[in-house]
C-alpha positions in Angstrom: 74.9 44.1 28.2 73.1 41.1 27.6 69.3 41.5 25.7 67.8 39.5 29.1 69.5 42.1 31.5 68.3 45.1 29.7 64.9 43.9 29.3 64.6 43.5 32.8 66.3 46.2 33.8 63.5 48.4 31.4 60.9 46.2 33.3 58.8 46.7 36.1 59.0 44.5 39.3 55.3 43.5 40.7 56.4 40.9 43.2 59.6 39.6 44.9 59.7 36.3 47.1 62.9 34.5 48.3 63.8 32.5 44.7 62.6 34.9 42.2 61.4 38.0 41.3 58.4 38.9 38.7 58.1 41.4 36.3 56.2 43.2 33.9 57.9 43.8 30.4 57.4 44.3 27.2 59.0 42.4 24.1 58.3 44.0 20.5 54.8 45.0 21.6 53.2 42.6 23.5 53.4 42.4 27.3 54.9 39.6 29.2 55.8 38.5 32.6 59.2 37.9 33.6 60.6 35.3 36.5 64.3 35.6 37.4 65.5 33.3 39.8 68.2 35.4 40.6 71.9 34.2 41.9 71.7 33.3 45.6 75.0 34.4 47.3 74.7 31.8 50.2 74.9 28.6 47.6 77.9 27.1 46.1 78.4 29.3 42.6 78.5 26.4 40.3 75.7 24.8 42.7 73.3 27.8 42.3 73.9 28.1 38.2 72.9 24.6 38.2 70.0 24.5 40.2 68.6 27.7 38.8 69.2 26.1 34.9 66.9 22.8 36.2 64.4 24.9 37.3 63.7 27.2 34.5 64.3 24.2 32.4 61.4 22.3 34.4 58.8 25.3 35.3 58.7 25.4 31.3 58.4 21.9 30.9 55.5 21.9 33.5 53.7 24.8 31.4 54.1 22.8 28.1 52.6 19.0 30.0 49.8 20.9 31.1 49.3 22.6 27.4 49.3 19.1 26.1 46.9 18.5 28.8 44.5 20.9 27.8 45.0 22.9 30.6 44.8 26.9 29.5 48.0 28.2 30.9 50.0 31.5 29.8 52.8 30.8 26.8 56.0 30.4 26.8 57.0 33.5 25.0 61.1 32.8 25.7 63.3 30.5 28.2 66.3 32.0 28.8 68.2 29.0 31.8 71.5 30.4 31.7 70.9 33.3 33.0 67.5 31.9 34.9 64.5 33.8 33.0 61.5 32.6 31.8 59.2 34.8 29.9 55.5 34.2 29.5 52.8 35.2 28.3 51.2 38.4 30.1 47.7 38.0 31.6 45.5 40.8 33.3 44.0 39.8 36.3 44.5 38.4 39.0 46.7 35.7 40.0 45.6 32.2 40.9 47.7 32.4 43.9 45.4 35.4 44.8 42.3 33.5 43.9 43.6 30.2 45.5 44.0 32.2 48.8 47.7 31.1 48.6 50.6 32.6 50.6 54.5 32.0 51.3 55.6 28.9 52.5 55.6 29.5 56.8 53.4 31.8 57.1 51.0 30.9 60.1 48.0 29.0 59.0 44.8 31.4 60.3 41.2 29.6 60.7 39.0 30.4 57.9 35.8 32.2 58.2 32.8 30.5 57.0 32.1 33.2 54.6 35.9 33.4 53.5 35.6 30.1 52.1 32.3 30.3 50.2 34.4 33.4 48.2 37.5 31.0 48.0 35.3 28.4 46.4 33.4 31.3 44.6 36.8 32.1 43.0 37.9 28.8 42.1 34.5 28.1 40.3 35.0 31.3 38.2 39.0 30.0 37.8 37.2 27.1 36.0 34.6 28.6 34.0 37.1 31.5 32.7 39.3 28.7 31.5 37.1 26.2 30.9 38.4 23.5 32.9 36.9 20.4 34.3 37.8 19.5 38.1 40.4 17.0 37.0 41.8 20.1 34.7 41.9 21.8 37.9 43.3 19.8 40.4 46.3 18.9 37.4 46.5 22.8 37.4 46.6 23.0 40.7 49.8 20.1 41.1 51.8 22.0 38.9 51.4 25.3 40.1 52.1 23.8 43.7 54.9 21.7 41.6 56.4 25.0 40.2 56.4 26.7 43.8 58.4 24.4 45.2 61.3 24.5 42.4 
């Protein structure tokens, strides 16, 4: 068995959308967050290995551009492409898809209170502050998340 299945078979799944699943594990003692774009049996074999190698490959790249950036973003604690894992650094909280008031691609667009959008913007102002970023920070943080999402 290979090291990457058995630490996610010891691991904890928090969340499961339609390319990948997250998480929670722990390597040596530290915790960390998992993503496995698992092997989608409607693709082509040698079509999905591919893919899912490009994207790993390129979610990591997009953490280590907006490093360089200055942009405070979870590390890389281990890419693992072959077998489609990335492994970064754990953070307790909640999730800026949370905060951003983000949801899975078709899901029905609902008209936003006026008081659900003073907390949206509430919760992107304390985004900022916790990490220190400037709006231009931000909205770079907020083209690679979007970036990432869409593989």
């Amino acid at each position: 068995m290979s090291i990457t299945k058995a630490l996610i078979d010891s691991a904890q799944l928090i969340a499961q959308g339609a390319e990948a699943k997250l998480y929670k594990a722990t390597l040596g003692s530290s915790p960390v967050l998992l993503k496995h774009r698992f092997p989608k049996q409607y693709r082509n074999s040698v079509l999905d290995i591919s893919l899912t190698k490009q994207r790993v490959s390129g979610e990591a790249r997009a953490l280590l551009r907006c490093l360089r950036f200055g942009v405070s973003v979870p590390g890389i604690r281990f890419v693992h492409a072959d077998t489609g894992v990335l492994g970064i650094e754990w953070i307790d909280g909640t999730s800026v898809r949370m905060v951003l008031g983000g949801g899975a691609e078709g899901e029905e667009e609902v008209e936003i209170a006026e008081g659900e959008m003073v907390i949206e913007e509430e919760g992107r102002d304390e985004l900022k502050d916790i990490y220190g970023l400037t709006q231009g920070k931000f909205d770079l943080l907020i083209y690679w998340c979007d970036k990432i999402d869409r593989g």
